[in-house]
C-alpha positions in Angstrom: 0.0 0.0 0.0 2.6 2.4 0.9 4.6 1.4 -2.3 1.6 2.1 -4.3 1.0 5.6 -2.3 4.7 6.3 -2.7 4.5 5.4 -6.6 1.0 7.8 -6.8 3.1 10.6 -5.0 6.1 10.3 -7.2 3.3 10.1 -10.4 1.8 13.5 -9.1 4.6 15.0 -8.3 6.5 14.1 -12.1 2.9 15.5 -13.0 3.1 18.9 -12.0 7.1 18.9 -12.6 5.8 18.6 -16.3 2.5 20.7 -16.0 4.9 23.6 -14.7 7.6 22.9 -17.5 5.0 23.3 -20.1 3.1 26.1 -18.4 6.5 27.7 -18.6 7.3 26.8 -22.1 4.3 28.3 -23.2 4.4 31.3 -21.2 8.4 32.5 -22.4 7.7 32.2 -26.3 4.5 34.6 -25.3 6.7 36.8 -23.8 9.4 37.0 -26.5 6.3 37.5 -28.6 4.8 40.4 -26.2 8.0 42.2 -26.3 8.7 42.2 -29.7 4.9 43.4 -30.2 6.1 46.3 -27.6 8.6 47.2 -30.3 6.8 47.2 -33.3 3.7 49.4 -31.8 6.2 52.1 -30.1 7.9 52.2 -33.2 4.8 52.8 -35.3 3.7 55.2 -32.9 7.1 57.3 -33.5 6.2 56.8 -37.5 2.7 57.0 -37.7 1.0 58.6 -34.2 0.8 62.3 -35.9 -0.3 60.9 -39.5 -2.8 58.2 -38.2 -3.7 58.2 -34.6 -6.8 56.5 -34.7 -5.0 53.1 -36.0 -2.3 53.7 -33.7 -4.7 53.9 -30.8 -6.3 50.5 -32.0 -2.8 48.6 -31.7 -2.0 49.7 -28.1 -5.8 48.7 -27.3 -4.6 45.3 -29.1 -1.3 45.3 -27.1 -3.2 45.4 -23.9 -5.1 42.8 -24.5 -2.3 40.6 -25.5 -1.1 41.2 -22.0 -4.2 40.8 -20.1 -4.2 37.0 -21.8 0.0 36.6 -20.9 -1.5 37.6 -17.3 -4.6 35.4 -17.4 -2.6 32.5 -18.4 -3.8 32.2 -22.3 -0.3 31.8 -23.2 -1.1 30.2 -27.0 -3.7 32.8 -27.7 -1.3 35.7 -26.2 1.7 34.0 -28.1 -0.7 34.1 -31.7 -2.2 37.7 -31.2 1.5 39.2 -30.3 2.7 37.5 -33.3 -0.6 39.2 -35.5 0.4 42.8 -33.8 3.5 42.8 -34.8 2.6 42.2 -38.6 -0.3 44.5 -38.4 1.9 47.5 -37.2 4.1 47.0 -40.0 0.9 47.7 -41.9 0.4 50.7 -39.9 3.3 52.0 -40.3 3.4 51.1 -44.3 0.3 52.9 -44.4 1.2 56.1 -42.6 3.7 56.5 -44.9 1.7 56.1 -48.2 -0.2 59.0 -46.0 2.3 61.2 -45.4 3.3 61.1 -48.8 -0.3 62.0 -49.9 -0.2 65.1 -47.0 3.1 66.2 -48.0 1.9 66.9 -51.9 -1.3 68.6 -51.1 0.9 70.6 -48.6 3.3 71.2 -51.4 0.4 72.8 -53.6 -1.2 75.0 -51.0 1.8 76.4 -49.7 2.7 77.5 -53.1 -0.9 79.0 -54.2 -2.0 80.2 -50.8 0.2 83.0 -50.2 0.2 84.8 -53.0 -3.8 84.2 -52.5 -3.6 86.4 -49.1 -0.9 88.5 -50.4 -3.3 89.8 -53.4 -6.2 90.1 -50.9 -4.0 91.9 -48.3 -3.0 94.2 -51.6 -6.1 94.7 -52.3 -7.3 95.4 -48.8 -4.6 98.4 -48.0 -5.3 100.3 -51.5 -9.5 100.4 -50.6 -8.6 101.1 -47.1 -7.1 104.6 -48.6 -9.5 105.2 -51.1 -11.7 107.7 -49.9 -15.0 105.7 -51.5 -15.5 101.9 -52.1 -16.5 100.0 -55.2 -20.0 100.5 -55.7 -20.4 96.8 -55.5 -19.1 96.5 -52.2 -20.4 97.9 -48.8 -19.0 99.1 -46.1 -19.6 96.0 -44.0 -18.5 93.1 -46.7 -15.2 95.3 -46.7 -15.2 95.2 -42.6 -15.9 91.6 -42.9 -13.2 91.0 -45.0 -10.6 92.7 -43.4 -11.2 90.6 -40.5 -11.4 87.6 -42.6 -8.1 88.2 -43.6 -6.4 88.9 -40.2 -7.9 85.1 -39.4 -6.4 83.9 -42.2 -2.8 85.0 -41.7 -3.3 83.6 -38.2 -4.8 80.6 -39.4 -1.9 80.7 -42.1 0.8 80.9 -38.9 -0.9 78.1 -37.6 -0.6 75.5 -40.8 3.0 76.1 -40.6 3.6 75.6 -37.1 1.6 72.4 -37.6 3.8 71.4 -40.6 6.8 72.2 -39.1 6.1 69.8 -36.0 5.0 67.3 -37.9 1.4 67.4 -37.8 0.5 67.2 -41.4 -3.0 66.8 -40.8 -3.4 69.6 -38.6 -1.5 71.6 -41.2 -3.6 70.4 -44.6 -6.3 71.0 -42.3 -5.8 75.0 -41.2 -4.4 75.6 -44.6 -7.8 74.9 -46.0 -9.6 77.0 -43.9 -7.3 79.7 -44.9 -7.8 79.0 -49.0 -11.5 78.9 -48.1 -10.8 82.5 -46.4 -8.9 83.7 -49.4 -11.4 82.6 -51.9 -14.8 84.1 -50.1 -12.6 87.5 -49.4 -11.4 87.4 -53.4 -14.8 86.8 -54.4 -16.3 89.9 -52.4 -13.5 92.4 -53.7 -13.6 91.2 -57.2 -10.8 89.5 -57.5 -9.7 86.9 -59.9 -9.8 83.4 -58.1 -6.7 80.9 -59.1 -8.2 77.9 -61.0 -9.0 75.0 -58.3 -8.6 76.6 -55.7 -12.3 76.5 -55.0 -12.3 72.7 -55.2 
């Protein structure tokens, strides 16, 4: 009997030695893989966090959720969805680039249009501001109204090149556009000859 017990013991304890060994095995390739998924997401929020912030978010959601199932003990399924993240910011970072490159040449085309746009409103502006009577087709408040559309689009202006500069290409494309729209509505009231496209 004791032999047998003795045998049982040994049994469970070889068991456990084994259940242990695998739960181990298991749980270090799911750590190489969580690590490695670490990487890849910090390094596509360096590349792609100011381009596409939305998808970025969605892979640090992923990565902690990968952890959550390293804590919970789903090694496999931790193991496989670290593996998936780190292909799938690859993509992100592959796509944020194919963005970028889209944001720098609409950038590139109203940088070059835009300020001559609000220099020939500005010129516009100083020679009716000395003119002792205004267009016929153009009152007194349409002229005040512009005026102060074109102070906001200088400072909008400021801001799309701050924006650019720090790398924020959305934010940039984004206040540029508000200044053409600006420039166009203020052309449009003093008679001005509006650039082809550029109220598209």
């Amino acid at each position: 009997m004791k032999k047998n017990l003795f045998k049982l013991a040994i049994l469970a304890l070889f068991t456990a030695v084994l259940l242990m060994a695998c739960g181990e095995a298991g749980k270090e390739p799911a750590q190489l893989a969580i690590k490695a998924a670490e990487e890849a997401v910090g390094a596509a929020k360096t590349e792609a966090g100011k381009i596409i912030p939305d998808e970025v978010a969605q892979l640090e959601n992923a990565l902690a959720s990968v952890k959550e199932k390293l804590s919970g003990g789903k090694y496999k399924e931790a193991l496989t969805d670290a593996q998936a993240l780190v292909a799938k910011a690859k993509e992100v970072v592959a796509s944020a680039q194919s963005k970028k490159d889209e944001l720098t040449k609409q950038w590139t085309e109203l940088s070059q249009g835009l300020p001559k746009m609000v220099a020939a409103v500005e010129s516009r502006v100083n020679i009716l501001s000395q003119a002792k009577k205004l267009p016929a087709n153009l009152t007194a408040e349409a002229f005040e109204e512009t005026k102060s559309g074109l102070a906001a689009a200088k400072a909008d202006w400021a801001k799309a090149q701050e924006s650019f500069s720090s790398g924020n290409l959305a934010e940039a494309i984004s206040a540029a556009n508000s200044v053409k729209e600006k420039a166009v509505k203020a052309m449009e009231t003093l008679g001005l000859p509006v650039p082809a496209g550029a109220k598209s």
